[in-house]
TIDREN-724050 format. One record per residue (C-alpha): z, x, y negated; residue in one letter. Coordinates in Angstrom, 1 decimal. Layout:
# residues N
Z  X  Y  aa
Z  X  Y  a $
...
END
This chain:
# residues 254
Z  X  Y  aa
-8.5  -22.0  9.0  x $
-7.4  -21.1  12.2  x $
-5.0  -18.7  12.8  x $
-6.0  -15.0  13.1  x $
-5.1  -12.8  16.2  x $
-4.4  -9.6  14.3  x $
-2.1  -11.3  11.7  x $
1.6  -11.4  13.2  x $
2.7  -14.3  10.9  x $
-0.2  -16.3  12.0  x $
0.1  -15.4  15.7  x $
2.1  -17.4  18.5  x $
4.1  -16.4  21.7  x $
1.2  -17.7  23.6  x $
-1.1  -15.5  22.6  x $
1.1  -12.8  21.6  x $
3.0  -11.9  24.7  x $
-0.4  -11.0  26.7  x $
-2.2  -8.9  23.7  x $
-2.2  -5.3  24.5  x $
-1.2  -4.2  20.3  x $
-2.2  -0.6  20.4  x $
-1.7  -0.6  16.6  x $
0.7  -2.0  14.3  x $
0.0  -1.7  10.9  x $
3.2  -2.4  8.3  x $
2.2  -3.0  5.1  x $
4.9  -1.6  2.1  x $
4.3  -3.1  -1.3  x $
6.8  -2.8  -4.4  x $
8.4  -5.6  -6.7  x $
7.7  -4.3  -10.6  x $
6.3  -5.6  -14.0  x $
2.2  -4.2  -14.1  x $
1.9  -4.0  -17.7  x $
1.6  -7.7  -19.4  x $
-1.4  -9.2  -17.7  x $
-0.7  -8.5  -13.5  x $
2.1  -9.8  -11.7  x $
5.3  -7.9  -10.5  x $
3.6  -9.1  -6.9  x $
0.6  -6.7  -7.6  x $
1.1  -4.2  -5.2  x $
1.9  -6.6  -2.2  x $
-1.0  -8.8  -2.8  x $
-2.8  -5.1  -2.8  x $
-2.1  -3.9  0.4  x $
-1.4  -7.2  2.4  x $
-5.1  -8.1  1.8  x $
-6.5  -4.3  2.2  x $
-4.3  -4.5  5.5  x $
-5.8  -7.7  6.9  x $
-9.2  -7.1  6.1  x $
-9.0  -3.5  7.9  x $
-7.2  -4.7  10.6  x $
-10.5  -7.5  11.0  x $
-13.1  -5.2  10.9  x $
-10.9  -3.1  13.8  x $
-10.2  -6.0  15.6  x $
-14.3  -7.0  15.8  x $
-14.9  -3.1  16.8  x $
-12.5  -3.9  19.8  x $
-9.1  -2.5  18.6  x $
-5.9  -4.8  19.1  x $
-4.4  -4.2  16.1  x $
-1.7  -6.5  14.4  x $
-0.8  -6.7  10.7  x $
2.6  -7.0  10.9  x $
4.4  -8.9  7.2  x $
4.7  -6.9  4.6  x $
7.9  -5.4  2.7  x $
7.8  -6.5  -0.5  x $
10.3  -4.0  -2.3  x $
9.7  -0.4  -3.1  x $
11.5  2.9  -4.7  x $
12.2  1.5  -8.3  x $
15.0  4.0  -9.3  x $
12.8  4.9  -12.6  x $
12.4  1.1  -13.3  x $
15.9  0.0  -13.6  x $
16.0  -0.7  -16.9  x $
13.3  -3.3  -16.7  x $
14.0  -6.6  -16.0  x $
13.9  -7.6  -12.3  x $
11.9  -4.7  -11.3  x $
13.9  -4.6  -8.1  x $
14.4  -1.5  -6.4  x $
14.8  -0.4  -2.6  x $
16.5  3.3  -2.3  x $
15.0  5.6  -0.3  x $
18.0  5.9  2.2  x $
17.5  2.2  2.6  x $
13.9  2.4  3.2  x $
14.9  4.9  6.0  x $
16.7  2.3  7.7  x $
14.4  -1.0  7.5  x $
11.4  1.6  9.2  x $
13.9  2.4  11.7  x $
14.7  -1.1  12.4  x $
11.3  -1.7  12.8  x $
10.1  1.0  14.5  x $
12.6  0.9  17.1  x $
11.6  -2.6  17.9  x $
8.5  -2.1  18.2  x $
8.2  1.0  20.1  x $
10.8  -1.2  22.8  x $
8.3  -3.5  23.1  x $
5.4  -1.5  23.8  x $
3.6  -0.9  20.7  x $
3.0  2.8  20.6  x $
1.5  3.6  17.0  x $
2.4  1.9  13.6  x $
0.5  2.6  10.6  x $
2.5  2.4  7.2  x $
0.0  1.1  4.7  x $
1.4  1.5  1.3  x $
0.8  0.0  -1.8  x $
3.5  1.9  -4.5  x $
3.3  4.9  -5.7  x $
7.0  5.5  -5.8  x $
7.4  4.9  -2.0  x $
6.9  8.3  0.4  x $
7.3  7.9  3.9  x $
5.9  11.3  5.0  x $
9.9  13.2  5.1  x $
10.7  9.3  6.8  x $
8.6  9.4  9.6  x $
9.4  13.7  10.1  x $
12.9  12.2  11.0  x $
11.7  9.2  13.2  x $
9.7  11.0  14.7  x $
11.8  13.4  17.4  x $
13.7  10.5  18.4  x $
11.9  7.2  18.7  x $
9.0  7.0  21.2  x $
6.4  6.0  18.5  x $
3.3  8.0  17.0  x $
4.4  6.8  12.7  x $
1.3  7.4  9.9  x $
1.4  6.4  6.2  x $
-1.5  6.1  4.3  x $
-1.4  5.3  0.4  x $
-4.7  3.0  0.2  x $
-5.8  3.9  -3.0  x $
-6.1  7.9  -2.5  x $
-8.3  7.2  0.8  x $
-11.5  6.9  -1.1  x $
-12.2  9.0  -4.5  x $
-12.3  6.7  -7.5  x $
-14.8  8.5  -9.0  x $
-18.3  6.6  -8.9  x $
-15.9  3.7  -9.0  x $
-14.5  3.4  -12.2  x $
-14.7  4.8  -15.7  x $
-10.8  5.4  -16.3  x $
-8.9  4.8  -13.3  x $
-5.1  5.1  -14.4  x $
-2.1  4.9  -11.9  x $
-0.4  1.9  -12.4  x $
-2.1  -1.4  -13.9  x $
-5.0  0.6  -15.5  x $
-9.1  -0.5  -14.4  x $
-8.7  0.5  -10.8  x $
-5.3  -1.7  -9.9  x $
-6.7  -4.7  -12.4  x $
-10.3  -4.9  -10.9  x $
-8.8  -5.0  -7.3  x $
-6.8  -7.8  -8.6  x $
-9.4  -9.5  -10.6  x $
-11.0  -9.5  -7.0  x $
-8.4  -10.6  -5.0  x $
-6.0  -12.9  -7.2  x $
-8.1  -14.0  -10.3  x $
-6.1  -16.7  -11.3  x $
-2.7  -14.8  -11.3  x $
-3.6  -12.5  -14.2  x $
-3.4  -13.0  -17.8  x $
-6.4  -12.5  -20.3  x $
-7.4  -8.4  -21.0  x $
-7.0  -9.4  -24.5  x $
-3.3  -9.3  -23.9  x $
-3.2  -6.7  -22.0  x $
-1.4  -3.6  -23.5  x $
-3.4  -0.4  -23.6  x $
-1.6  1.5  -20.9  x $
-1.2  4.5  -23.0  x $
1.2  6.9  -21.5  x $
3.7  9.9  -22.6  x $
3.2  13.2  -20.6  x $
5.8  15.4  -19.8  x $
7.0  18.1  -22.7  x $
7.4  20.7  -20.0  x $
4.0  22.3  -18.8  x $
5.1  22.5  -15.2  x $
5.5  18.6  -14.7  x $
3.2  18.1  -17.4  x $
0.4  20.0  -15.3  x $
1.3  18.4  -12.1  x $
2.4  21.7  -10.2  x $
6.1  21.2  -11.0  x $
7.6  17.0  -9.9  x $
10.0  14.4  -11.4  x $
10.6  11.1  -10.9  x $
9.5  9.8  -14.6  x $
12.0  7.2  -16.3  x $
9.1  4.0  -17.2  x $
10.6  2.6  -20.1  x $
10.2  6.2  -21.9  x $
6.5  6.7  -20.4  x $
5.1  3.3  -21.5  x $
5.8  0.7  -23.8  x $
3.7  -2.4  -21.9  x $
4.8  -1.1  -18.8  x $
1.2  0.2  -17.6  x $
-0.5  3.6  -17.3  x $
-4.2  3.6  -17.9  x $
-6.3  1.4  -20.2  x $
-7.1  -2.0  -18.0  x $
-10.0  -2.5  -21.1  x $
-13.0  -2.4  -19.1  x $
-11.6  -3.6  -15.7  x $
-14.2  -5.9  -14.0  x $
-14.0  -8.1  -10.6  x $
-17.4  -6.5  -9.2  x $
-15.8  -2.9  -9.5  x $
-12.5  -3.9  -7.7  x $
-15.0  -5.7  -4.8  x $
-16.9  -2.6  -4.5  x $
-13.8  -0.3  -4.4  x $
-12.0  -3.4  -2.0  x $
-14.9  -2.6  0.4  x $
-14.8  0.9  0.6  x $
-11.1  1.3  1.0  x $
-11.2  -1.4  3.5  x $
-14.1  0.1  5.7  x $
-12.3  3.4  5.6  x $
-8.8  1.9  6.8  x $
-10.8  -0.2  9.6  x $
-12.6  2.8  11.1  x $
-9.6  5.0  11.0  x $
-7.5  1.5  12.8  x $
-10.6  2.3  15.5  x $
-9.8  6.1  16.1  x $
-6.1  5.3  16.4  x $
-6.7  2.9  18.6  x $
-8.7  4.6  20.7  x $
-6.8  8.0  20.6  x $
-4.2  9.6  23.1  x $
-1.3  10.5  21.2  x $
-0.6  13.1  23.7  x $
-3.7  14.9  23.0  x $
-4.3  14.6  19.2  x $
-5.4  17.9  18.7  x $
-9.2  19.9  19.0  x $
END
């Protein structure tokens, strides 16, 4: 296959250094155990492929975007106890963007879209603190809360439940394991009604939550659901590569 312009890692100084990027998209997976049938790679397999099938359909519609390589470690404080589960700390996180950003923004890119794939990682107080002082317009979006489930998938869960395990059955078939050893994904919910509820926040330690390391039942997970949901997600992401694309960050506001 020949390489593709809007992967980075695919890409040469040739064509490179005379490609107008208006976008760079940085994709931000996580490292963790996905109950006993996904791999700890889950969430990077996730949004790498979500990112470079966007960034396609933008790229066809005319925007030079480039998927830049993704980061393949996430906020894991809650995880520690589980074997290699590896963990990125926040404050570190903080650093590798400004790395990045930096760099890119020195070199003419002037927007970078953080797709993430991990529900412990939050950019959004990251990018409040970039912002002021590096010459870059910084976004996150989490892929999975860009399109409703709903429609999509009988019990959804949050971490290696039907919606994560039919994206994967879709994407990586032969890295999982059987559903029949799957565990059941049943989780613990909080004894106090505020963080039980979801109006009151904690980070929740995993090893008390779950027992198989999952949170919502991966029973009836199928690979035409995670296709279906695959495509939505990714025509959503590749028409909002096309606004940004298009749109002056000096005048971002009707």
């Amino acid at each position: 296959m020949p390489p593709r312009p809007y992967i980075l890692a695919e890409s040469n100084w040739k064509s490179v250094k005379d490609t107008p990027y208006e976008v760079a998209i940085l994709p931000w997976g996580a490292t963790e155990p996905h109950n006993y049938h996904l791999p700890y790679g889950a969430d990077n397999y996730e949004t790498e492929a979500i990112a470079e099938r966007a960034a396609e359909i933008a790229w066809k519609q005319g925007a030079k975007v480039v998927v830049l390589p993704t980061v393949p470690f996430g906020v894991n404080t809650g995880q520690l106890d589980l074997k290699l589960a590896l963990n990125m700390n926040p404050s570190t996180q903080l650093t590798v963007l400004s790395d990045l950003a930096s760099a890119i923004a020195n070199q003419g890119v002037r927007k970078l879209l953080i797709l993430n794939g991990h529900g412990g990682n939050d950019f959004r107080q990251m990018i409040r603190e970039l912002q002021p002082r590096i010459n870059l317009f910084i976004c996150t979006i989490s892929w999975w809360t860009c399109v409703s489930n709903a429609g999509y998938f009988d019990e959804p869960g949050d971490h290696a439940g039907e919606m994560e395990t039919s994206v994967m059955m879709s994407l990586e078939p032969d890295l999982l394991r059987p559903l029949s050893e799957a565990g059941a994904g049943k989780a613990k919910k909080f004894r106090v009604a505020g963080l039980r509820e979801g109006w009151a926040w904690a980070p929740r330690q995993w090893s008390k939550v779950t027992s198989d390391t999952g949170t919502g039942n991966p029973a009836v997970s199928t690979t035409a659901k995670g296709e279906k949901f695959l495509g939505a997600v990714t025509e959503r992401i590749g028409g909002f590569l096309v606004d940004l694309a298009k749109a002056d960050t000096n005048d971002l506001y009707e």
